[in-house]
MARRODREN-760131 format. One line per 8 residues: number of its first residue (from 1); their letters; for each residue y, z, x of N, C-alpha, C. Coordinates in steps of 0.1 Angstrom, whole numbers, plus 2048, in hexadecimal, padded with zeros to 3 digits. Layout:
NUM	a	Y:Z:X:Y:Z:X:Y:Z:X  ...
END
This chain:
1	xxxxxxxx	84A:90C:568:84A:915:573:83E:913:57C  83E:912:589:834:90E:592:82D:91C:593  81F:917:591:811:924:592:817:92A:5A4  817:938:5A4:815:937:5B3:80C:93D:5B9  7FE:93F:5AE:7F3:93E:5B1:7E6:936:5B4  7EC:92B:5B2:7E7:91D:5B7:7DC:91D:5C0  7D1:91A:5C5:7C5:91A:5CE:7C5:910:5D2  7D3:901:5CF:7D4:8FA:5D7:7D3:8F8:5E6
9	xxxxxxxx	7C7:8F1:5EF:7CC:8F1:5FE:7D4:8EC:604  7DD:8F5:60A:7E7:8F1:615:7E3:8E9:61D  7EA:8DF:624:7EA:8D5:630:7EE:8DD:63D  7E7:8DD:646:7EA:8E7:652:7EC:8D9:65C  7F5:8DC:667:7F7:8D5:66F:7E8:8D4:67A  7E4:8C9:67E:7D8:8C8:687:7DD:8CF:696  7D2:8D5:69A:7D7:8DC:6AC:7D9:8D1:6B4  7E4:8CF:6BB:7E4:8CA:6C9:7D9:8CC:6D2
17	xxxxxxxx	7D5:8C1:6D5:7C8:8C1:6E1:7D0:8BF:6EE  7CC:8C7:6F7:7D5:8C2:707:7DB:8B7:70B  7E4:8B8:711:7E6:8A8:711:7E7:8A6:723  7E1:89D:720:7E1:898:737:7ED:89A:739  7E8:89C:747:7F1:89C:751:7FC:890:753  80B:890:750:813:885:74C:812:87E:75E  811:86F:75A:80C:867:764:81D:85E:766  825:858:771:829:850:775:828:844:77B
25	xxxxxxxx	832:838:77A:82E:82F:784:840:822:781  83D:81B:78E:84D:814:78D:849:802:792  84F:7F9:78F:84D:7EC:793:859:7EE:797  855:7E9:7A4:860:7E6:7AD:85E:7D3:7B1  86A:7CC:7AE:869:7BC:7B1:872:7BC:7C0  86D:7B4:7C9:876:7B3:7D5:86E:7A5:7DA  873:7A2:7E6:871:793:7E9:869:795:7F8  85E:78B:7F8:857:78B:808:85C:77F:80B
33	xxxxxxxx	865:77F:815:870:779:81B:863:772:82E  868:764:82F:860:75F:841:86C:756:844  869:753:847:879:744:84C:86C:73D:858  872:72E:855:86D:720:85E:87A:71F:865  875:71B:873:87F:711:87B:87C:705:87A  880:6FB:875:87F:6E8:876:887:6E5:87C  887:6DC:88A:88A:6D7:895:885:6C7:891  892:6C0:891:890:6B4:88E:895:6A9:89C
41	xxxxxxxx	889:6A4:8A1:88D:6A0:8B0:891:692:8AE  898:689:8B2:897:678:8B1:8A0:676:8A2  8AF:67D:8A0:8AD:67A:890:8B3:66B:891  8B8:662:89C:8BD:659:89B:8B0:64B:894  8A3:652:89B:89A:649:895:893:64D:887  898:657:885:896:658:878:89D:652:86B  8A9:64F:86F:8B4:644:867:8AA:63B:860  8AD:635:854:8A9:629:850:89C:628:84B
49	xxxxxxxx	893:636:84A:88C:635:843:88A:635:838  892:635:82F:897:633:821:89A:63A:81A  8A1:63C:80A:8A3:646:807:897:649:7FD  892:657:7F9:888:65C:7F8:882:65D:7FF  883:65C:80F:875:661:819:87A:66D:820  86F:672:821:875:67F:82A:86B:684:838  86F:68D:841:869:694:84A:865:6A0:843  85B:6A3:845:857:6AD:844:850:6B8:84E
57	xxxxxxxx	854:6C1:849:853:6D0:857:845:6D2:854  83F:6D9:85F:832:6DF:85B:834:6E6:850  82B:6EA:84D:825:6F7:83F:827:708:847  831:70E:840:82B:71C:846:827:726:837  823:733:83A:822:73B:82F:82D:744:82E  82E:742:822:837:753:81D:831:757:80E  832:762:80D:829:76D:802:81F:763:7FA  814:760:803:808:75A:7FE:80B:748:7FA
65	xxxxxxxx	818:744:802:817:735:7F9:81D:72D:806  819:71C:804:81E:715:80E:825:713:80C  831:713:814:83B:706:813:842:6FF:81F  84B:6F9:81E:847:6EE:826:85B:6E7:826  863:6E2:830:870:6E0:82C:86C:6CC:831  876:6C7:825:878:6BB:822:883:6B4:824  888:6AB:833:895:6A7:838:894:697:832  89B:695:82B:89D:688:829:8AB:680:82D
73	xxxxxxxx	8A9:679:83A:8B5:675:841:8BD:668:83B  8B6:663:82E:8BB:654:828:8BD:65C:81A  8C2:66B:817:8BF:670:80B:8B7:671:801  8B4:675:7FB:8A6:674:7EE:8AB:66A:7E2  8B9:668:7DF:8BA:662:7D6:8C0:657:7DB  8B8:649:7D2:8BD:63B:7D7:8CA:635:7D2  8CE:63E:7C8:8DF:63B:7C6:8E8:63D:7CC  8E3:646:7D1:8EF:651:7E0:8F0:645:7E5
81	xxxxxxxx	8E5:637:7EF:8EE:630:7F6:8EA:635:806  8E2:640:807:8E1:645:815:8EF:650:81A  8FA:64E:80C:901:657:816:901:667:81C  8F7:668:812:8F3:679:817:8E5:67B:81F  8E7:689:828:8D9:685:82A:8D3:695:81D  8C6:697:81A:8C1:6A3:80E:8B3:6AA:819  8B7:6B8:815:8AE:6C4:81B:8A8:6C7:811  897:6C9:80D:893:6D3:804:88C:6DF:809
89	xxxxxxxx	886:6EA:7FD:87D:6F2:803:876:6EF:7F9  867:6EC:7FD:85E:6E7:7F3:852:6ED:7F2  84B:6F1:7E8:83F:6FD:7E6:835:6F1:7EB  82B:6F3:7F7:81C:6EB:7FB:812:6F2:7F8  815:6F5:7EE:801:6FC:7ED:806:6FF:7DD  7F8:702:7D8:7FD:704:7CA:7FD:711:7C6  805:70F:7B6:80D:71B:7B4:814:71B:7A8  814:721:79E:81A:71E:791:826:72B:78C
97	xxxxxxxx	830:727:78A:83C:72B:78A:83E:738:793  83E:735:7A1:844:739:7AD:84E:73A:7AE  855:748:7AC:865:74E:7AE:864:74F:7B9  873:748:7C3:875:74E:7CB:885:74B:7D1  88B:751:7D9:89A:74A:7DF:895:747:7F0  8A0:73F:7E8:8A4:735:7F7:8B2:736:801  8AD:731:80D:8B8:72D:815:8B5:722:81F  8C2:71D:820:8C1:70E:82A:8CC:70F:833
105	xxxxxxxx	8C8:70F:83E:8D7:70E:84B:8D2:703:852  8DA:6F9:853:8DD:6F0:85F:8E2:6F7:86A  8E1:6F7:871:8E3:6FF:87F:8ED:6F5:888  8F8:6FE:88C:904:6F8:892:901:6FC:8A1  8FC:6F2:8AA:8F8:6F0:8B9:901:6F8:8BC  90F:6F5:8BD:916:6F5:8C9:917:705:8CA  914:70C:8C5:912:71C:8CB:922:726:8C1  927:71A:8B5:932:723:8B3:930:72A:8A7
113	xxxxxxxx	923:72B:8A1:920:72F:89A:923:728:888  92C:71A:885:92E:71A:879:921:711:875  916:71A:86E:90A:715:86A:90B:70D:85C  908:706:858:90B:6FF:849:8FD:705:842  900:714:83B:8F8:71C:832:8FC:719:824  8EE:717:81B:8ED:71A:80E:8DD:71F:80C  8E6:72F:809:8DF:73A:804:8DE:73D:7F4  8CC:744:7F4:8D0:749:7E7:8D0:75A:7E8
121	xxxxxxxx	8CE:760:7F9:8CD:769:7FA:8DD:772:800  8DE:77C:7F9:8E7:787:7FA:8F8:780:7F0  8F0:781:7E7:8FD:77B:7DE:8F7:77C:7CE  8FF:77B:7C2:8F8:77E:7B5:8F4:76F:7AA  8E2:776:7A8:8E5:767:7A2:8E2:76A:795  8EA:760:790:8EB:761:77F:8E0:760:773  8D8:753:77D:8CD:753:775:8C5:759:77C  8C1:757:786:8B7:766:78C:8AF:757:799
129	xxxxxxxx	8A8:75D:79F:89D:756:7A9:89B:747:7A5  899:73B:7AB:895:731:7A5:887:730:7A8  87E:729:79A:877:728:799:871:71B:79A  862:71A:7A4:85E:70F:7A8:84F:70E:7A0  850:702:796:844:701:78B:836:700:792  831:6F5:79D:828:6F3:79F:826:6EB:7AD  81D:6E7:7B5:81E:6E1:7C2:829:6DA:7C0  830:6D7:7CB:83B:6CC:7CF:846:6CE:7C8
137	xxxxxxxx	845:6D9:7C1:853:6DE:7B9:85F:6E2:7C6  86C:6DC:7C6:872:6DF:7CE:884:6E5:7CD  887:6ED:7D5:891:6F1:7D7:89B:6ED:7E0  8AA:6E4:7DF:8B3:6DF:7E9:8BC:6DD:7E7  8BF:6CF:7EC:8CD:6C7:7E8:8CB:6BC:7EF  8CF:6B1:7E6:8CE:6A5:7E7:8DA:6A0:7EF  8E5:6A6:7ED:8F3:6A3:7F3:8F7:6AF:7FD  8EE:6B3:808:8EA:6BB:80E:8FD:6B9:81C
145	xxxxxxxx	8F8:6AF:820:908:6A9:828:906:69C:825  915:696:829:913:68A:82E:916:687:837  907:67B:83E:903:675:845:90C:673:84C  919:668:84D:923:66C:856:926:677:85E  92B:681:859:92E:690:858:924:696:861  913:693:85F:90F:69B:864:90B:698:875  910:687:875:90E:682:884:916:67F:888  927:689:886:932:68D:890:933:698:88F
153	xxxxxxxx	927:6A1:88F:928:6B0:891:922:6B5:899  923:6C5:899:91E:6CD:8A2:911:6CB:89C  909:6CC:890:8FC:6CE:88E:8F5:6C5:895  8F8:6B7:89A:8EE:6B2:89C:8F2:6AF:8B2  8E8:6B3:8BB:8EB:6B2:8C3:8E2:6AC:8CB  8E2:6A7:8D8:8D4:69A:8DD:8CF:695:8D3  8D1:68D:8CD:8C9:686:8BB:8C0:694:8B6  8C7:6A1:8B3:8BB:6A9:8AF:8C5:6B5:8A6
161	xxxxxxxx	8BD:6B9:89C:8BF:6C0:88E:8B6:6CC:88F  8B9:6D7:88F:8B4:6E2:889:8BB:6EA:87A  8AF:6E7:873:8B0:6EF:868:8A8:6FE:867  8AF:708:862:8A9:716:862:8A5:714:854  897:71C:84C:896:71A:83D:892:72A:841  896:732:833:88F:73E:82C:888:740:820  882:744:81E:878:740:811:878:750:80D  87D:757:804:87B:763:7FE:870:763:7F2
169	xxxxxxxx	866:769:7F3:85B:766:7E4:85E:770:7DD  861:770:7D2:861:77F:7C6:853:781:7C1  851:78D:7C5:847:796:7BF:848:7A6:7BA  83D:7A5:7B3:83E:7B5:7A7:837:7BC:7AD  835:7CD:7B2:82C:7D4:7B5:82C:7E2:7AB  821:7E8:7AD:824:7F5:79E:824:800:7AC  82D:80A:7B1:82E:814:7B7:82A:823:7B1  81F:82A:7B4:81D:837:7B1:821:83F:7B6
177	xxxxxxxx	829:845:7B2:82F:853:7BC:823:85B:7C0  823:860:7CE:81B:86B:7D2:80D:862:7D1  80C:858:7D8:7FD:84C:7DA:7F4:857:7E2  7F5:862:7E6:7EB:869:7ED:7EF:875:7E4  7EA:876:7D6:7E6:87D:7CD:7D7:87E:7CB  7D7:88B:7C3:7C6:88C:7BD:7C8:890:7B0  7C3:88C:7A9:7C5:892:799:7BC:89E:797  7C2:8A7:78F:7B9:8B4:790:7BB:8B2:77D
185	xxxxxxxx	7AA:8BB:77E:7A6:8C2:76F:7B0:8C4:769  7A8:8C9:755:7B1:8CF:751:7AF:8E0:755  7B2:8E8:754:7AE:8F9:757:7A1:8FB:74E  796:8FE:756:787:901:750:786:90E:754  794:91B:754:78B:92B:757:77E:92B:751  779:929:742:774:935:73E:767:92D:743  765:91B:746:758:91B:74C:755:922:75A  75E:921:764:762:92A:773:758:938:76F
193	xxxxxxxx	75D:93F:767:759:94C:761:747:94D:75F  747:945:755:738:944:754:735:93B:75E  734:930:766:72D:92F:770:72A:93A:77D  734:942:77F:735:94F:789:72B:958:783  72A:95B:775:721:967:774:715:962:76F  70E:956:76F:705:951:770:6FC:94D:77A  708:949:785:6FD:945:796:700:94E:79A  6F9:951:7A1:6F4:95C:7A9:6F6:958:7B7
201	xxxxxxxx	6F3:94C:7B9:6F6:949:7C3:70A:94C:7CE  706:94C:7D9:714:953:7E1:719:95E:7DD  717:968:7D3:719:976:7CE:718:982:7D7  71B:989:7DB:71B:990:7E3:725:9A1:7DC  724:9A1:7CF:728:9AF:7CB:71B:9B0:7BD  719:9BC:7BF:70C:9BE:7B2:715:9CC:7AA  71D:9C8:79C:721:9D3:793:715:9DC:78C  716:9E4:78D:708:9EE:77F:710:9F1:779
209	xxxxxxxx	70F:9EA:769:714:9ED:75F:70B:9F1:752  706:A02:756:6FC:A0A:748:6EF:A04:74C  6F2:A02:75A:6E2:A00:760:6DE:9EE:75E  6E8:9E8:75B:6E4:9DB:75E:6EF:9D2:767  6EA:9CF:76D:6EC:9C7:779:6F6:9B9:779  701:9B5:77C:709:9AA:780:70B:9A8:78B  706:99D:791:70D:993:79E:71B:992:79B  71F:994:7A8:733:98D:7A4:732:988:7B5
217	xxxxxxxx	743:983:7B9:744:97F:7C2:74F:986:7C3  74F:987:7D2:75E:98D:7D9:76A:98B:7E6  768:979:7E0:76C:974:7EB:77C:975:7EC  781:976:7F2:791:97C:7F8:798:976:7EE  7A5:97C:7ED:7AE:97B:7E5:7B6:970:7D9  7B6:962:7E3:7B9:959:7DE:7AC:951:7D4  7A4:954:7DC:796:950:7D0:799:957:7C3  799:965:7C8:797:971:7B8:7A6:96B:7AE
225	xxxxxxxx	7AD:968:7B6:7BA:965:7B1:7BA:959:7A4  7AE:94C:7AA:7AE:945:7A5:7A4:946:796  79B:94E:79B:791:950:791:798:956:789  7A3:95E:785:7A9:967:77C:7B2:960:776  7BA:956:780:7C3:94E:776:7C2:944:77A  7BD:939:77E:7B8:92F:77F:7C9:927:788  7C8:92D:790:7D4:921:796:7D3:92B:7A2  7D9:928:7AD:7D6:92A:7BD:7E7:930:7BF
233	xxxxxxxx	7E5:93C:7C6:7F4:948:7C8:7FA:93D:7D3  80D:941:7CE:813:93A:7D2:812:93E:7E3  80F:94A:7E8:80E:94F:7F5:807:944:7FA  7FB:93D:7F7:7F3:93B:7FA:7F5:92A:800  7FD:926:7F2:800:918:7F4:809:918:802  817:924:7FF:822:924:80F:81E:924:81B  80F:92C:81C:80D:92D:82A:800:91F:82A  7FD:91D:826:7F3:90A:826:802:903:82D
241	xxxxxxxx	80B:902:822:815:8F6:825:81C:8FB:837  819:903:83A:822:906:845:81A:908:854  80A:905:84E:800:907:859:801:8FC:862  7FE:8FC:86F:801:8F0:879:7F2:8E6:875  7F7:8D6:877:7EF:8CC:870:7E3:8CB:87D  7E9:8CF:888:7E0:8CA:895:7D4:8D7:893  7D4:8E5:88D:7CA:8EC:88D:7C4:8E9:87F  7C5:8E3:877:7C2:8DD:86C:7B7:8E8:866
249	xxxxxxxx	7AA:8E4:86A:7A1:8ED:866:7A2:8FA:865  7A7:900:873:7A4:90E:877:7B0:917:871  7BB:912:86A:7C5:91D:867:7C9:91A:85A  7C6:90D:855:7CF:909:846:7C7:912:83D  7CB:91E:836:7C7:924:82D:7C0:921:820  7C6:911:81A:7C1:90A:812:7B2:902:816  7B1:903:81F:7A6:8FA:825:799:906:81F  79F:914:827:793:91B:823:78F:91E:819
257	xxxxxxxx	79A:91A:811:799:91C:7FE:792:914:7FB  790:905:7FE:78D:8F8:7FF:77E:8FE:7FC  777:902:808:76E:903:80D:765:90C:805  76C:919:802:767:921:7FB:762:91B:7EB  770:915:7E6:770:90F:7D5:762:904:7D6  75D:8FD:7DF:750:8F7:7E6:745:8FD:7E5  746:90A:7EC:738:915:7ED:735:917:7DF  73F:91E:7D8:741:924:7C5:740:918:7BD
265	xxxxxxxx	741:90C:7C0:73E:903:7B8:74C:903:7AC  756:906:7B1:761:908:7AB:76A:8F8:7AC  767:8EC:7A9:76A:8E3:7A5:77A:8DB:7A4  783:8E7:798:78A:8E6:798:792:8E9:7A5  793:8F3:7A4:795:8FF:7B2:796:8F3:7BF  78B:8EE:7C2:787:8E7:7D1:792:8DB:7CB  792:8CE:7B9:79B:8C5:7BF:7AC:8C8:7C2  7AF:8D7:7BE:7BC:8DC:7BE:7C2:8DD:7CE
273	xxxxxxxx	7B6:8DF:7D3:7BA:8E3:7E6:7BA:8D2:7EB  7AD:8CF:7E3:7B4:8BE:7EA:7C0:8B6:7E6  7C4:8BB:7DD:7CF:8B2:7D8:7DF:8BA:7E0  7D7:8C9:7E3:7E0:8CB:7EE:7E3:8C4:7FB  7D7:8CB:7FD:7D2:8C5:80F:7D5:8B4:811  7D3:8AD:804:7D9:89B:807:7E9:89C:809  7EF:8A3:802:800:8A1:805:806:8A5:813  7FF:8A8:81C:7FD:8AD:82A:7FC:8AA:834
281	xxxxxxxx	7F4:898:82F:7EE:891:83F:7F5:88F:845  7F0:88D:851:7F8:884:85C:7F0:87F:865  7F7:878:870:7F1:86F:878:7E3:875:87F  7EC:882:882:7E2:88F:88E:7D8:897:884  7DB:897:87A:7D0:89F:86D:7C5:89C:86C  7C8:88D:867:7C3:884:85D:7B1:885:862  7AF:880:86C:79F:881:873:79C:88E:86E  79F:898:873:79C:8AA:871:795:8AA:861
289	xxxxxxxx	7A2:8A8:859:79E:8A5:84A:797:8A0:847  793:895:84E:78A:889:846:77B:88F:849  778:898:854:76D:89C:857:769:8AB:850  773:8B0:850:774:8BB:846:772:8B8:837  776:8B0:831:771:8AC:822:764:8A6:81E  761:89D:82A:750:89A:82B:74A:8A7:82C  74A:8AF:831:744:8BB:832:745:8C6:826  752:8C6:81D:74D:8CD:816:751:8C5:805
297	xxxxxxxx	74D:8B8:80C:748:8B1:7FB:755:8B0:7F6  75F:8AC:7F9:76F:8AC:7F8:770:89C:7F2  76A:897:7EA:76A:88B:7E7:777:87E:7EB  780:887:7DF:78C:884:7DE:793:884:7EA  795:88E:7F1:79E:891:7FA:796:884:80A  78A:882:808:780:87A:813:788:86F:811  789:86C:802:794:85D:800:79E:85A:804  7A5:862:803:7B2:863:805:7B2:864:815
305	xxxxxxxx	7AD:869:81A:7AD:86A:82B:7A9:85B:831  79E:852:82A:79A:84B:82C:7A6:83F:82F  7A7:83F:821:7B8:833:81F:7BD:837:829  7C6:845:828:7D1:84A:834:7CF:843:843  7C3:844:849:7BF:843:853:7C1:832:858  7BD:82C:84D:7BB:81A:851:7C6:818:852  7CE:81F:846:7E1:81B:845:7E5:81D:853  7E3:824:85D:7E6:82B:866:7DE:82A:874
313	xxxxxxxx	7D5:822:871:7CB:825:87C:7CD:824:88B  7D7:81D:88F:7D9:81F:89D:7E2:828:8A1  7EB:834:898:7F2:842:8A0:7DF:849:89A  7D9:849:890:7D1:856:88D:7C4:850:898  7C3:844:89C:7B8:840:8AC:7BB:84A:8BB  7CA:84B:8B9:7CD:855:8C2:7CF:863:8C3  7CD:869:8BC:7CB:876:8B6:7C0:881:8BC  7BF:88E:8BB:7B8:891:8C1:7AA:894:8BA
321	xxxxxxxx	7A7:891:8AF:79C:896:8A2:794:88A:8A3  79D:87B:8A8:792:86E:8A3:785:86F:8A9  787:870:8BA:77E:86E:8C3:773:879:8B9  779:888:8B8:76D:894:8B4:767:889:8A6  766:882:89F:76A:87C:890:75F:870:896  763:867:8A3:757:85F:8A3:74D:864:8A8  74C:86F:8B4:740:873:8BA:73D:87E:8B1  739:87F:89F:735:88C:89A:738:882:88B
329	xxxxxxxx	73A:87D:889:73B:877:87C:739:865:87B  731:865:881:730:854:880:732:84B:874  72A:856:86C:72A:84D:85D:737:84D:859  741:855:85D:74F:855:857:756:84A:85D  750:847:866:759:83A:875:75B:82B:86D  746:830:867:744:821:861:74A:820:855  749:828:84B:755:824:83D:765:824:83E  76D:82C:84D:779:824:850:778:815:855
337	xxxxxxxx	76E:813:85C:76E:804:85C:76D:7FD:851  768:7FE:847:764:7F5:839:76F:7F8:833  77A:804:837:783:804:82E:794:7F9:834  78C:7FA:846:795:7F0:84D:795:7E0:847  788:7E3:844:783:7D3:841:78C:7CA:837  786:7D6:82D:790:7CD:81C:79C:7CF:81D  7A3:7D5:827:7B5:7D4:827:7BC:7D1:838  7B5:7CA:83E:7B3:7CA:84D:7C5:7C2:84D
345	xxxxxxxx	7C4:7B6:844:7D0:7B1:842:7DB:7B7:841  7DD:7BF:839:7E5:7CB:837:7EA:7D9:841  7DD:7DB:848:7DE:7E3:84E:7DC:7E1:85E  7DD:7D5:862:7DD:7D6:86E:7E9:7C6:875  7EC:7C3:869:7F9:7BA:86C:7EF:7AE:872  7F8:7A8:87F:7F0:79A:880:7E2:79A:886  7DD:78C:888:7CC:78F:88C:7CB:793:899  7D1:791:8A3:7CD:797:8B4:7CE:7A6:8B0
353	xxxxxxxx	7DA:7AC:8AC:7D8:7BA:8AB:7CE:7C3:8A3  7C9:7BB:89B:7BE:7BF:88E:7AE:7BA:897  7AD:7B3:89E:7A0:7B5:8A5:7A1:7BF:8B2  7AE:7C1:8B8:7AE:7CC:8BF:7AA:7DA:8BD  7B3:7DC:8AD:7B0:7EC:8A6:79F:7E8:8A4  796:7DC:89E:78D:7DB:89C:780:7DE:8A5  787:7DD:8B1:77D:7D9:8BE:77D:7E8:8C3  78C:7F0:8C1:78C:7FD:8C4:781:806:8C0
361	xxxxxxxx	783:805:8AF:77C:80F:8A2:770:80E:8A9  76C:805:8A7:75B:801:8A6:756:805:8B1  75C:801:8BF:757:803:8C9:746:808:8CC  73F:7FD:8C8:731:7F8:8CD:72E:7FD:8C2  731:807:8B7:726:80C:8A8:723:7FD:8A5  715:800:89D:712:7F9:892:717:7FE:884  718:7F4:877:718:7F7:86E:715:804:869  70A:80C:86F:706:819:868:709:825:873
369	xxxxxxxx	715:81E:87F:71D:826:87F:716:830:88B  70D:828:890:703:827:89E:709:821:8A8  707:82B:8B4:710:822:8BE:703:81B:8C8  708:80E:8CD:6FE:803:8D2:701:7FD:8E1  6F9:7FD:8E4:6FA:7F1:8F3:6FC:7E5:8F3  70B:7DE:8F7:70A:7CF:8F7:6FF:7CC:8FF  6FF:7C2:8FC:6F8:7B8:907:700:7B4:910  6FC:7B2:91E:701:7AF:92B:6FC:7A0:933
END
């Protein structure tokens, strides 16, 4: 019979410790697609060059790689005989197992449209993208037409050949939902608590309690709200979300919470309004914000305005907050420029229009965001 007075210890299950905040993210693969035009002038003197020689097109880019199309009018292969002429698309720069699809059109002059296409785009492929190992790896067809064929046709017209090429490159990117997020704390009430009845500082109610004395604070509603249960009233969040973005400062309710959670040193509190206040920007905001978080130490949210703004910089250049933003915040002009810098590529498309936005921003500051006198 089992003792069932036993003083054996029981095994107790260990407490769960909080667990983060559950995080997302997605790989999305899609293709950075450019197309070449190759114009082949004189092909009658190009005859007879032999087979394995070819014309070659200039070099253009597509998603970071050269390549370059390869007409060989005596075909590439010396068994053929010459009777074909071979098109390739060939990687010129280096590069090690480069996915990507292809297309090749001979272009039919006479205006009727029957192009002689072979695509790898908008159709299913079985084994997937072809893959190009290393420089000079190439993509075609050796038996592309034949040569007869193609000099009683429409493609070839005044001795001259246009070929259209597409070069699709496959690439992987990792997508975050909500990229103008802030991550917030875990809930710290009970430090909130004791920090409040410890500083004295910003307090403005004195309780007597049996003759001794407590500081408190009595700042309006949504503050007290938060201090008691640590999350910000839903009233509070509806009329933020519904405030107009062009008075930014002066009416968004959140902002003043912002401001206050700043003064109280309330941490969590202040990244919760930012992580509001970021899902909100816009073109017309964004300046207002950016100058508003510098001011009240808004780290997070300065970031996020920062990015927003370069992504965007030529609707938020025209806005009505920038001008107030360069004549009153210089230093902020100069770290949008350093943030133009390292993604100038990205964010301002090609180079004439990226020294324009450039020549705009800056207009005569120095680096520290001092404005200066050319020289004349």
């Amino acid at each position: 019979m089992a003792d069932t007075n036993s003083n054996t210890p029981t095994a107790t299950a260990p407490e769960k410790s909080p667990s983060a905040s559950p995080t997302s993210s997605r790989s999305v693969t899609h293709t950075v697609n450019g197309s070449h035009k190759f114009v082949i002038q004189g092909y009658s003197l190009a005859k007879g060059m032999g087979p394995g020689k070819h014309i070659a097109s200039d070099d253009f880019i597509v998603g970071g790689y050269q390549w370059a199309v390869y007409f060989y009018p005596d075909g590439k292969n010396v068994e053929d005989n010459s009777t074909y002429v071979s098109i390739f698309i060939a990687l010129a720069s280096d590069g090690t197992d480069v996915r990507a699809l292809f297309e090749l059109t001979l272009v039919d002059q006479s205006g009727k449209g029957k192009h002689k296409v072979h695509s790898h785009f908008e159709r299913s492929l079985e084994s997937g993208p072809y893959t190009l190992k290393y420089r000079g790896s190439m993509w075609g067809y050796k038996r592309f037409l034949r040569r007869t064929t193609l000099e009683n046709s429409d493609y070839l017209k005044d001795d001259c050949l246009q070929i259209n090429c597409t070069v699709g490159v496959v690439v992987s990117s990792i997508e975050r939902p909500h990229s103008q997020t802030i991550s917030i704390p875990e809930s710290n009430i009970g430090a909130h608590f004791g920090a409040l009845l410890e500083n004295l500082e910003g307090s403005d109610v004195t309780f007597n309690v049996d003759g001794e004395k407590f500081q408190a604070h009595s700042f309006h509603q949504a503050l007290l709200h938060f201090i008691y249960t640590d999350s910000i009233a839903e009233d509070v969040v509806v009329s933020s979300s519904s405030s107009s973005s062009e008075s930014f400062v002066g009416d968004n309710f959140m902002a003043k919470l912002l401001a206050a959670a700043d003064k109280y040193g309330l941490e969590r509190l202040r990244l919760m309004c930012e992580s509001h206040l970021c899902k909100n920007l816009s073109v017309r905001s964004v300046a207002q914000v950016l100058s508003f978080a510098e001011e009240h130490h808004a780290t997070e949210l300065k970031a996020v305005c920062l990015r927003f703004a370069a992504k965007n910089l030529g609707a938020v250049m025209q806005s009505k907050g920038f001008e107030h933003l360069k004549e009153n915040n210089p230093s902020l002009q100069s770290e949008l420029l350093k943030i133009l810098a390292q993604n100038c590529g990205d964010v301002c498309g090609n180079g004439s229009k990226s020294r324009s936005v450039w020549a705009q921003l800056s207009d005569g500051g120095d680096s520290n965001g001092r404005r200066v006198r050319q020289r004349t």
